[in-house]
MARMIDREN-111887 format. One record per residue (C-alpha): residue number from 1; x, y, z; residue in three letters. Coordinates in pm, whole numbers. Example, Ala and Ser with C-alpha at 12.3 -4.5 7.8 and 13.67 -1.06 7.14 Angstrom:
MARMIDREN-111887
<r nr="1" x="1230" y="-450" z="780" rest="ALA"/>
<r nr="2" x="1367" y="-106" z="714" rest="SER"/>
end
This chain:
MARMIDREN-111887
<r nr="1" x="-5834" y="-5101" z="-3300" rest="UNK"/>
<r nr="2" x="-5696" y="-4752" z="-3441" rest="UNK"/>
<r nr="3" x="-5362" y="-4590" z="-3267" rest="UNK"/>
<r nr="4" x="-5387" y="-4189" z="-3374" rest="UNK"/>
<r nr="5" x="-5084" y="-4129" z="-3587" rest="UNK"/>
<r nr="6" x="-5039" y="-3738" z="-3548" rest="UNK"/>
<r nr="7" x="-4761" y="-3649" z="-3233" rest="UNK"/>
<r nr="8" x="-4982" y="-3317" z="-3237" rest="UNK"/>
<r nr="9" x="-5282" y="-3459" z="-3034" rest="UNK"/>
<r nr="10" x="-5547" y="-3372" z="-3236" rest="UNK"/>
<r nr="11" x="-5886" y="-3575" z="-3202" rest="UNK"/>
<r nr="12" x="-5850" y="-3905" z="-3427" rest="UNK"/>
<r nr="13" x="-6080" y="-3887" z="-3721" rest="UNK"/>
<r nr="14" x="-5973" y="-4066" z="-3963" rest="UNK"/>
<r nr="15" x="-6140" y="-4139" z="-4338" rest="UNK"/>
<r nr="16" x="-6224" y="-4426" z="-4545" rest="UNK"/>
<r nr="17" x="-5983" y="-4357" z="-4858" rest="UNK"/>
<r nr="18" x="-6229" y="-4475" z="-5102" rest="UNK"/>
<r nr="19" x="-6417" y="-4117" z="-5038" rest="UNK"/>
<r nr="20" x="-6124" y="-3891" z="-4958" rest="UNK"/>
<r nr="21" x="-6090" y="-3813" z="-5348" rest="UNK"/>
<r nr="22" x="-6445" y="-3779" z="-5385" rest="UNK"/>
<r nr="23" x="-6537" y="-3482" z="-5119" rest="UNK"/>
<r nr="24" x="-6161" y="-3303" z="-5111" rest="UNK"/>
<r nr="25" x="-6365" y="-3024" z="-5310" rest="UNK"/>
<r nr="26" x="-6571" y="-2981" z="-4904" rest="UNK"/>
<r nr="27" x="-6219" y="-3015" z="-4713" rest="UNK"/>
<r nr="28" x="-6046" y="-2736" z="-4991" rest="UNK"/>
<r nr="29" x="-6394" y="-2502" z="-4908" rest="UNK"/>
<r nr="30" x="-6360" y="-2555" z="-4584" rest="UNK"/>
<r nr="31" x="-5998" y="-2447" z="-4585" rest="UNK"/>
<r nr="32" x="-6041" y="-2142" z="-4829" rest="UNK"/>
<r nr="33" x="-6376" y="-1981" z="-4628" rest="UNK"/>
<r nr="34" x="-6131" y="-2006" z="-4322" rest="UNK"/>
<r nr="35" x="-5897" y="-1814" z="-4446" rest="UNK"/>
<r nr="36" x="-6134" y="-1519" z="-4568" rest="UNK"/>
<r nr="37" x="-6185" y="-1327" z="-4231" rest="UNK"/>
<r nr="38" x="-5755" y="-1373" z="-4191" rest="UNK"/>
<r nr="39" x="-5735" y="-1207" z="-4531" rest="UNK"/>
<r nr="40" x="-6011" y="-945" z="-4471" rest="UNK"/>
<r nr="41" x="-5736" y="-870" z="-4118" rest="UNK"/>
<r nr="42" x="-5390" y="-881" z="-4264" rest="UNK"/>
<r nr="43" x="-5539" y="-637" z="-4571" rest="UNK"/>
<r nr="44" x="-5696" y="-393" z="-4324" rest="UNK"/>
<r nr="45" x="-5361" y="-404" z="-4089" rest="UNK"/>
<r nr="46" x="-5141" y="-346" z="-4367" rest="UNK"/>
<r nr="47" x="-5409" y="-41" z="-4499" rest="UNK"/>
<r nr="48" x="-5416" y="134" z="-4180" rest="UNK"/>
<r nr="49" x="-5082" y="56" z="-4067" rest="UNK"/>
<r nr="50" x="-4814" y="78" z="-4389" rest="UNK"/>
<r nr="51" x="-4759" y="409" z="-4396" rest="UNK"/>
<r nr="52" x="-4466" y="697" z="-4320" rest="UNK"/>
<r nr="53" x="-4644" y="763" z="-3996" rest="UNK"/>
<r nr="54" x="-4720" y="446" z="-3924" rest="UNK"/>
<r nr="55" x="-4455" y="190" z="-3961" rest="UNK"/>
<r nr="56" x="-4289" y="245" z="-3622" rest="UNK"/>
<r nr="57" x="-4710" y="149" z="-3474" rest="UNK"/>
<r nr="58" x="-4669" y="-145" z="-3761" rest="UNK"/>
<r nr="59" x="-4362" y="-349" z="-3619" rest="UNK"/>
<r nr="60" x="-4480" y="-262" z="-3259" rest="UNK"/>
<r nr="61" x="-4801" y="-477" z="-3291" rest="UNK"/>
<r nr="62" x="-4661" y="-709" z="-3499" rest="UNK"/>
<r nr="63" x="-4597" y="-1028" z="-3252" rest="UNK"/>
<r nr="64" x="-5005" y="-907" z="-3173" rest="UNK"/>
<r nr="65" x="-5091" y="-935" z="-3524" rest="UNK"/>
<r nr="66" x="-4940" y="-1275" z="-3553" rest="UNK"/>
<r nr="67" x="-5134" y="-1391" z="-3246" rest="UNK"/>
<r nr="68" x="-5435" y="-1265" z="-3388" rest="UNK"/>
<r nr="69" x="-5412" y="-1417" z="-3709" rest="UNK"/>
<r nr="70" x="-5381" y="-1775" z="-3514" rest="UNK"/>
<r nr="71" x="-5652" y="-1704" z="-3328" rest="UNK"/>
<r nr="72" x="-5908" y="-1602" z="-3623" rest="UNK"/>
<r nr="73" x="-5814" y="-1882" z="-3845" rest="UNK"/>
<r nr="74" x="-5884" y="-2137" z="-3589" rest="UNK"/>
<r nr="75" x="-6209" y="-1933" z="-3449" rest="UNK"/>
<r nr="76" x="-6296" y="-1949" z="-3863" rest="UNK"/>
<r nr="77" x="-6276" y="-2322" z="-3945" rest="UNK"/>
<r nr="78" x="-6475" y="-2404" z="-3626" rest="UNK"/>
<r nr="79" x="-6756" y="-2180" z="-3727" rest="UNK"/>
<r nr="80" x="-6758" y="-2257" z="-4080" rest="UNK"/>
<r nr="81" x="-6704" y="-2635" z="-4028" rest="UNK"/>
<r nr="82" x="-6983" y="-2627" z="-3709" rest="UNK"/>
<r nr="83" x="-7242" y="-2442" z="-3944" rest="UNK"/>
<r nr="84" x="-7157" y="-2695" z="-4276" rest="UNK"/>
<r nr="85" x="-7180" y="-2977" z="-3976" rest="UNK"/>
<r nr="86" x="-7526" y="-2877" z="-3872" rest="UNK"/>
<r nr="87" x="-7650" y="-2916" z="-4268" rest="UNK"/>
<r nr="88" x="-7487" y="-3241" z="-4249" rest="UNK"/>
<r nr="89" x="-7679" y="-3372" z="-3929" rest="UNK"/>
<r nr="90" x="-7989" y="-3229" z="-4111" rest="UNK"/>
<r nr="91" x="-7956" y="-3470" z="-4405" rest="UNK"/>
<r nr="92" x="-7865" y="-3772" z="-4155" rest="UNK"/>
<r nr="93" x="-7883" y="-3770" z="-3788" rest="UNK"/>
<r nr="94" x="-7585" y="-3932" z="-3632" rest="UNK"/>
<r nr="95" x="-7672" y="-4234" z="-3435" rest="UNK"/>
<r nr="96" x="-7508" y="-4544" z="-3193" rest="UNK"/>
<r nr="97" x="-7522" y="-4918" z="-3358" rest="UNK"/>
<r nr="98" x="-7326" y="-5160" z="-3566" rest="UNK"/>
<r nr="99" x="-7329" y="-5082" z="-3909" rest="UNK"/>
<r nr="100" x="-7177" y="-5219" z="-4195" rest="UNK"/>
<r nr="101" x="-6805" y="-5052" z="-4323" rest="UNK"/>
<r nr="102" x="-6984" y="-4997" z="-4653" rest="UNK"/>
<r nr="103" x="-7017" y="-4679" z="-4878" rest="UNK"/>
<r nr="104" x="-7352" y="-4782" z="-4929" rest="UNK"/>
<r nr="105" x="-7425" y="-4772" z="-4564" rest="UNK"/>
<r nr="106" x="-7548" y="-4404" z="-4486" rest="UNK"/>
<r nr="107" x="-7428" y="-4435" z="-4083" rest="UNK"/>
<r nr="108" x="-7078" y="-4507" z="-4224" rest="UNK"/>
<r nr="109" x="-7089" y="-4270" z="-4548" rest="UNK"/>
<r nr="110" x="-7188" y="-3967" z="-4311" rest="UNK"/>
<r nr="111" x="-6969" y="-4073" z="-4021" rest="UNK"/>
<r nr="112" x="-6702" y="-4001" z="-4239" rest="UNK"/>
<r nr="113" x="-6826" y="-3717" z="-4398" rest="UNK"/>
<r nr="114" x="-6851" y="-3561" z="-4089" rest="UNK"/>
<r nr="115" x="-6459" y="-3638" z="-4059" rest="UNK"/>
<r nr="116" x="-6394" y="-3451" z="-4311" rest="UNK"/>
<r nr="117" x="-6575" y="-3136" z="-4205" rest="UNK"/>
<r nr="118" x="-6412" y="-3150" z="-3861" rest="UNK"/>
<r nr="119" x="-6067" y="-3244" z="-3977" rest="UNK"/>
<r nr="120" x="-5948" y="-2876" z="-4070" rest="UNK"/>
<r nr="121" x="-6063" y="-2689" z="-3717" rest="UNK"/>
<r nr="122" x="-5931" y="-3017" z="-3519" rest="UNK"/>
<r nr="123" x="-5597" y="-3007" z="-3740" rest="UNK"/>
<r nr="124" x="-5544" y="-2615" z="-3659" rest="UNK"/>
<r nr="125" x="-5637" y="-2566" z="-3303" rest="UNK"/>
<r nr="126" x="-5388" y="-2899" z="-3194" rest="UNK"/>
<r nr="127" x="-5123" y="-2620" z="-3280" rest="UNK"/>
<r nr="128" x="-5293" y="-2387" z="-3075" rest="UNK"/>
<r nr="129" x="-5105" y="-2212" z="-2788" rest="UNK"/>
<r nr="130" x="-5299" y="-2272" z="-2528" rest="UNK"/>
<r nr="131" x="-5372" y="-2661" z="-2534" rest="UNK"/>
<r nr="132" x="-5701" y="-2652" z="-2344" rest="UNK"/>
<r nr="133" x="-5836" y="-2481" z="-2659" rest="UNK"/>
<r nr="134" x="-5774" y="-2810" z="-2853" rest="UNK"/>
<r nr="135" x="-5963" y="-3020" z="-2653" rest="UNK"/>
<r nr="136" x="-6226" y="-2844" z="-2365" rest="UNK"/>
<r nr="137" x="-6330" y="-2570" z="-2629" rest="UNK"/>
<r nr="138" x="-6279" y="-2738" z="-3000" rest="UNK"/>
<r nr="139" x="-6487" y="-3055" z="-2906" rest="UNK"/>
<r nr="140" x="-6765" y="-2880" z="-2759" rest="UNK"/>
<r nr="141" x="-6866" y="-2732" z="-3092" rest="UNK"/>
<r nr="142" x="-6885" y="-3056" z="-3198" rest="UNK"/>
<r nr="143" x="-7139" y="-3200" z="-2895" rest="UNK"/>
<r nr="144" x="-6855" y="-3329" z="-2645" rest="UNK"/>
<r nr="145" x="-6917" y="-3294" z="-2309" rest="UNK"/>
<r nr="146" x="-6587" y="-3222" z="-2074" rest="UNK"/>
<r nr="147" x="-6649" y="-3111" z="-1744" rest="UNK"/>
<r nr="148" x="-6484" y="-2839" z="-1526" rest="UNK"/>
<r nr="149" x="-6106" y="-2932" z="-1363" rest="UNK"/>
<r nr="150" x="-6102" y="-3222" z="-1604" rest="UNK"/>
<r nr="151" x="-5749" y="-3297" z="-1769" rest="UNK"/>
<r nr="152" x="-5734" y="-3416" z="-2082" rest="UNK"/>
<r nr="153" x="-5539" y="-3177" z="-2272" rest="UNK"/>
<r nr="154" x="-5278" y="-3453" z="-2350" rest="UNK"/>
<r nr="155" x="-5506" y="-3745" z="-2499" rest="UNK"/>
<r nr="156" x="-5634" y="-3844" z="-2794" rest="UNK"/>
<r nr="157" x="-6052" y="-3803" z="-2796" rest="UNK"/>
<r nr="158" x="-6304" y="-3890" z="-3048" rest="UNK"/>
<r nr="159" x="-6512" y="-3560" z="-3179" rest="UNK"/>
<r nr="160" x="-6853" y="-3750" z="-3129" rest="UNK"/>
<r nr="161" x="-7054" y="-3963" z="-2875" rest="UNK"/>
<r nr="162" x="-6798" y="-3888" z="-2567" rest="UNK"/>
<r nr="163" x="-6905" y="-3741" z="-2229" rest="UNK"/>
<r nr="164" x="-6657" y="-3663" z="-1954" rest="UNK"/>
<r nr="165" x="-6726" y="-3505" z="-1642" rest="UNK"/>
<r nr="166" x="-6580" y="-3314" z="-1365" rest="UNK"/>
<r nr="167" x="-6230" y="-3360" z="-1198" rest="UNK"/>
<r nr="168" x="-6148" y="-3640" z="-1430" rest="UNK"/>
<r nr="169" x="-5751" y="-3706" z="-1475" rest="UNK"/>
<r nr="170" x="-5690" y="-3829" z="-1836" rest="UNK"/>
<r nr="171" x="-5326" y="-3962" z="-1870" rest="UNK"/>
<r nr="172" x="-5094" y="-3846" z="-2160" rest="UNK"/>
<r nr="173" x="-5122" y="-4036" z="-2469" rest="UNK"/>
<r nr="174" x="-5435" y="-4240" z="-2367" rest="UNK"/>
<r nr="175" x="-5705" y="-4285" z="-2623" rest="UNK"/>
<r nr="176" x="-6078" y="-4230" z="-2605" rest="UNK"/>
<r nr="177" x="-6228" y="-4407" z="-2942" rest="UNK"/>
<r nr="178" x="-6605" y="-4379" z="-2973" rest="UNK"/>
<r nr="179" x="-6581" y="-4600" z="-3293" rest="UNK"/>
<r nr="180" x="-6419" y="-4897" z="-3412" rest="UNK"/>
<r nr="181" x="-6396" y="-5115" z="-3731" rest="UNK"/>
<r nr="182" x="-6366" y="-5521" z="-3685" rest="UNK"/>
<r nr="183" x="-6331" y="-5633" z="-4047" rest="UNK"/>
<r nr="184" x="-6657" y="-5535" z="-4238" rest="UNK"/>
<r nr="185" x="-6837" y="-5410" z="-3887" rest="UNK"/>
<r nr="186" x="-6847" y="-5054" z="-3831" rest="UNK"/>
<r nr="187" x="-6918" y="-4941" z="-3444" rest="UNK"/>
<r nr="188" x="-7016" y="-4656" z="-3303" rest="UNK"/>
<r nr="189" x="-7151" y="-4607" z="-2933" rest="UNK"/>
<r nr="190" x="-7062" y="-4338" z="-2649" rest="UNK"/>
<r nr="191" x="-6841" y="-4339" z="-2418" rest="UNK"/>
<r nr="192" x="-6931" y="-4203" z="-2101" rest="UNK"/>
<r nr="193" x="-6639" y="-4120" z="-1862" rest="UNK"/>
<r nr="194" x="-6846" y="-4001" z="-1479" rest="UNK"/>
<r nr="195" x="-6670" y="-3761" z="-1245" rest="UNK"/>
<r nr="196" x="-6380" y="-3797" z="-1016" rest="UNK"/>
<r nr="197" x="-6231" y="-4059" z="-1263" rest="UNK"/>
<r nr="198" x="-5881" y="-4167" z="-1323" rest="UNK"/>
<r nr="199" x="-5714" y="-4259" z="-1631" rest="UNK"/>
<r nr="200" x="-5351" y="-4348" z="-1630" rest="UNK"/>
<r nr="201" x="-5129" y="-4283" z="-1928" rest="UNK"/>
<r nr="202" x="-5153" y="-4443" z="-2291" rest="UNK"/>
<r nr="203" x="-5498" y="-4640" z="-2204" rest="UNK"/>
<r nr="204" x="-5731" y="-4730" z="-2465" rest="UNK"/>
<r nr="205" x="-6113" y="-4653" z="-2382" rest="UNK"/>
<r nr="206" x="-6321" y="-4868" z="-2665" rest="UNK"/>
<r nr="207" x="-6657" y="-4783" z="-2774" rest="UNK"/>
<r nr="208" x="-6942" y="-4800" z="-2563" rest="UNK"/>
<r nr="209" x="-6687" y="-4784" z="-2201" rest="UNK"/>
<r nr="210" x="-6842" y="-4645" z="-1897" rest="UNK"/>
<r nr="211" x="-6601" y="-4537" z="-1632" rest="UNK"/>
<r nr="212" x="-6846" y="-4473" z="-1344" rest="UNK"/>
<r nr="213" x="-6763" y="-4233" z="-1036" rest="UNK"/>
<r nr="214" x="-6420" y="-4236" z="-949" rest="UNK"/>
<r nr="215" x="-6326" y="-4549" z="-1097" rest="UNK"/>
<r nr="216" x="-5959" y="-4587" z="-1136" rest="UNK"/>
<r nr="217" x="-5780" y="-4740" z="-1457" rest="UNK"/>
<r nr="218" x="-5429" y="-4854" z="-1429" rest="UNK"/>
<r nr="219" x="-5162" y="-4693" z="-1716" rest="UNK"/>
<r nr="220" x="-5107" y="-4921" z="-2038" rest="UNK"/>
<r nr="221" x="-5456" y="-5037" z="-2005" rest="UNK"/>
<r nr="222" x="-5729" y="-5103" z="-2183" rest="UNK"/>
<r nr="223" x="-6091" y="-5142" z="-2179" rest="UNK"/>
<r nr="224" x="-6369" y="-5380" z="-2403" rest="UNK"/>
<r nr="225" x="-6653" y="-5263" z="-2609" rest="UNK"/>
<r nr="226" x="-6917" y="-5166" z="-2349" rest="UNK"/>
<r nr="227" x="-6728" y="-5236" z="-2075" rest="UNK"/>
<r nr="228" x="-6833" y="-5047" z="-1750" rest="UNK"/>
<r nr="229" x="-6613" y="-4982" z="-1488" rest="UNK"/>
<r nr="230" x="-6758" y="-4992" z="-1157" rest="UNK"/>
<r nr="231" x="-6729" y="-4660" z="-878" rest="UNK"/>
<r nr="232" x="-6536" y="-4623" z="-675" rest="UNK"/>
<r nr="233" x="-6289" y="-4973" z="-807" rest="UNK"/>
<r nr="234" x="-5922" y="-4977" z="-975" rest="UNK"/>
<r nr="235" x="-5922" y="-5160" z="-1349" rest="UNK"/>
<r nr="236" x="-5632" y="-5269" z="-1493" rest="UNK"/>
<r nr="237" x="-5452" y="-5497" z="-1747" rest="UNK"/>
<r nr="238" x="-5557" y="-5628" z="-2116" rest="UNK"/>
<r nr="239" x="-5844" y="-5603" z="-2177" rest="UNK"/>
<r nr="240" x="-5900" y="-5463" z="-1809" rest="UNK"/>
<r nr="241" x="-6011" y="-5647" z="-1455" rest="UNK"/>
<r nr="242" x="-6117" y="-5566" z="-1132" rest="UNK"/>
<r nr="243" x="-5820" y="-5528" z="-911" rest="UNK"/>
<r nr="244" x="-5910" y="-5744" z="-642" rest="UNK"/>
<r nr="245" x="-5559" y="-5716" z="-382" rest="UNK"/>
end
């Protein structure tokens, strides 16, 4: 079972290190196209702006500029890494099964490729400002369904095969994994979290969970692959039961 390691929240994606070398030239692209539209912004503020009837107008939008600058280099590596994504899903759809944790098995090859595409936009925008961005806004590019009023903007969730719907209460520090290794097995399936849902804090959802309509699962808790969690019930313990008094 992974644990993210990064205190800054951003969706766990990690990568099998036997590839990392191999496609660093993708993550470095990624990086450098990102940073083209910042450039093209700092060199036309300085153009316009540097000058003996200027400076005063230069210093006075300065904290704007800065603001700015965070904002287009996040809104950058989600577009570039969305449109590189969508070539990606072109030369293998991503699908739900067991697979085997094998370079030589496309599911898991591309799985991780598509880790590293969406590891620069999620690693940015978990230092965004405003955390919703990280989570209700960043995922979506990505296919991840959150629905309005949810809160989530303090856990840890997968960029892939997660649905969550409306006035759902995600605890800080829980964990919503849509994969999961088990020695040479390599799992991927959706999670599916239904409306009015509870989730107390640092809870582990495995892959393939179903929380249905307000279902309520206790804090330090976790759930088993597949595991569906019945309306309108309270779950709790390891992995987690039907609280029954």
């Amino acid at each position: 079972m992974f644990q993210p390691v990064s205190l800054k929240g951003n969706s766990p994606s990690p990568i099998d290190e036997r590839i990392r070398g191999k496609y660093l030239i993708l993550y470095i692209g990624i990086i450098i196209l990102s940073l083209v539209p910042f450039s093209i912004f700092e060199y036309s503020y300085i153009i316009y702006l540097w000058s003996k009837t200027g400076y005063w107008l230069f210093f006075i939008l300065l904290p704007l500029n800065v603001l700015a600058a965070i904002y287009i280099i996040q809104f950058s590596a989600i577009l570039i890494s969305f449109l590189i994504l969508k070539i990606v899903n072109l030369l293998h759809v991503p699908k739900e099964g067991n697979f085997r944790r094998s370079l030589e098995d496309r599911d898991y090859l591309f799985w991780n490729i598509r880790n590293i595409v969406k590891k620069c936009p999620l690693y940015v925008t978990a230092s965004n400002p405003f955390p919703w961005f990280k989570n209700r806004f960043t995922l979506w590019f990505f296919g991840v369904k959150i629905g309005k009023k949810t809160i989530c903007d303090n856990s840890w969730i997968s960029s892939e095969f997660v649905s969550i719907g409306a006035n759902v209460i995600i605890g800080m520090n829980s964990t919503i994994l849509s994969f999961g290794i088990e020695q040479d097995n390599f799992i991927l399936r959706k999670i599916r979290v239904e409306s009015g849902a509870l989730i107390g804090a640092k809870c582990v959802l495995l892959p393939g969970t179903v929380i249905e309509q307000n279902s309520k699962l206790s804090a330090h808790s976790y759930t088993s692959y597949d595991q569906v969690l019945r309306e309108n019930s309270i779950y709790l313990g390891h992995p987690a039961k039907l609280k029954t008094t």
